[in-house]
C-alpha positions in Angstrom: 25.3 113.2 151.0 22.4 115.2 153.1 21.2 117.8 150.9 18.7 120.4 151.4 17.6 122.5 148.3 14.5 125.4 148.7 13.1 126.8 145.8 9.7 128.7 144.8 11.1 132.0 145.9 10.7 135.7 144.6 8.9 138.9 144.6 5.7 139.3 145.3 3.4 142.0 146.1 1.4 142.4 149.2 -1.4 139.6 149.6 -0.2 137.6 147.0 0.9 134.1 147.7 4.0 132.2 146.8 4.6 128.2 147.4 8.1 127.4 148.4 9.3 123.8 148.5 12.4 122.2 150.0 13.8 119.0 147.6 15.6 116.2 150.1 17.8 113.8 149.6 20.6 111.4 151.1 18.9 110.6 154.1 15.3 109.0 155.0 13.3 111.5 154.6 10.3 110.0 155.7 11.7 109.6 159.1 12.3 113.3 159.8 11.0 116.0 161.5 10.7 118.9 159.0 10.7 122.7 159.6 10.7 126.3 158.2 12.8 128.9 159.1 13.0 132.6 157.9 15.7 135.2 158.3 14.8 138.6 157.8 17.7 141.7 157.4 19.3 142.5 160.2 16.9 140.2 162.5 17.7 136.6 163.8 16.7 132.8 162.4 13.0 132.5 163.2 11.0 129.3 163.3 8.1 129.4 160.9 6.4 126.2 160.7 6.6 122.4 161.6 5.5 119.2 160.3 5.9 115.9 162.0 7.0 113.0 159.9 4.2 110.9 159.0 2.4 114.9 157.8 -0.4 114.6 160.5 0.7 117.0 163.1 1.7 120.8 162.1 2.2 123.8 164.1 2.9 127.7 163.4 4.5 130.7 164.5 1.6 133.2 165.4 2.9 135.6 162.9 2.0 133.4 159.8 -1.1 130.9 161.6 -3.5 131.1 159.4 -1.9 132.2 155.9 0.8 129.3 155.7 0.7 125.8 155.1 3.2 123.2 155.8 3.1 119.9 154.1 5.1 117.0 152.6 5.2 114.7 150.2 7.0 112.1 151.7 7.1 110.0 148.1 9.1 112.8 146.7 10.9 113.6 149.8 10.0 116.9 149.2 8.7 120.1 151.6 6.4 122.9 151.1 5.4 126.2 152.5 1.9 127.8 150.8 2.0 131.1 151.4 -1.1 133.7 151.2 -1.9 136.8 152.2 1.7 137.9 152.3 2.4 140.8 153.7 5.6 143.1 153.3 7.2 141.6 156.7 7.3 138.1 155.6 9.8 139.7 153.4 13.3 137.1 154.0 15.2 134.3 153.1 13.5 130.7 153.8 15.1 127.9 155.1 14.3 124.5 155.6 15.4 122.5 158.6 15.8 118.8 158.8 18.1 118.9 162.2 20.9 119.0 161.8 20.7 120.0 158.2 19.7 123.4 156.6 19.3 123.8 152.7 20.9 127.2 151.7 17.3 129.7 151.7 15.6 131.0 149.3 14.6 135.2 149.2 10.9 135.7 149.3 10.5 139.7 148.5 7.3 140.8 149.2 6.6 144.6 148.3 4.8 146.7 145.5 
């Protein structure tokens, strides 16, 4: 079974950091694509961050270049997000995408 499961999520306030991570299994992890995804109320899904398979290759949306990271552990078949500098509208639920599969989000709060 291809399961998804984010944790690391919570409240923070503004320009703290929180480091999310995204626990795989059922399927070879090492062979996927892996992304991040955020959802804030009332908005659409929004693409965060990618990662290529083998970890070398990463790309961000310009809202969070420069205060995320993306990486993998591809031994644990496990996905992170470090987060920094957060700021009140990274405030959402998190989601990790390994297409086709999403794991169910976790709420990252960010506010005083």
């Amino acid at each position: 079974q291809v399961q998804l499961v984010e944790s690391g999520g919570g409240l923070v306030q503004p320009g703290g950091s929180l480091r999310l991570s995204c626990a795989a299994s059922g399927f070879t992890f090492s062979s996927y694509v892996l992304r991040w995804y955020r959802q804030a109320p009332g908005k659409e899904r929004e693409w965060v961050a990618y990662i290529s398979s083998g970890g070398g290759s990463t790309n961000y949306a310009d809202t969070v270049k420069g205060r995320f990271t993306i990486s993998r552990d591809n031994a644990k078949n496990t996905l992170y997000l470090q987060m920094n500098s957060l700021k009140s509208a990274d405030t959402a639920v998190y989601y990790c995408n390994a297409s086709p599969t999403w794991g169910q989000g976790t709420q990252v709060t960010v506010s005083t």
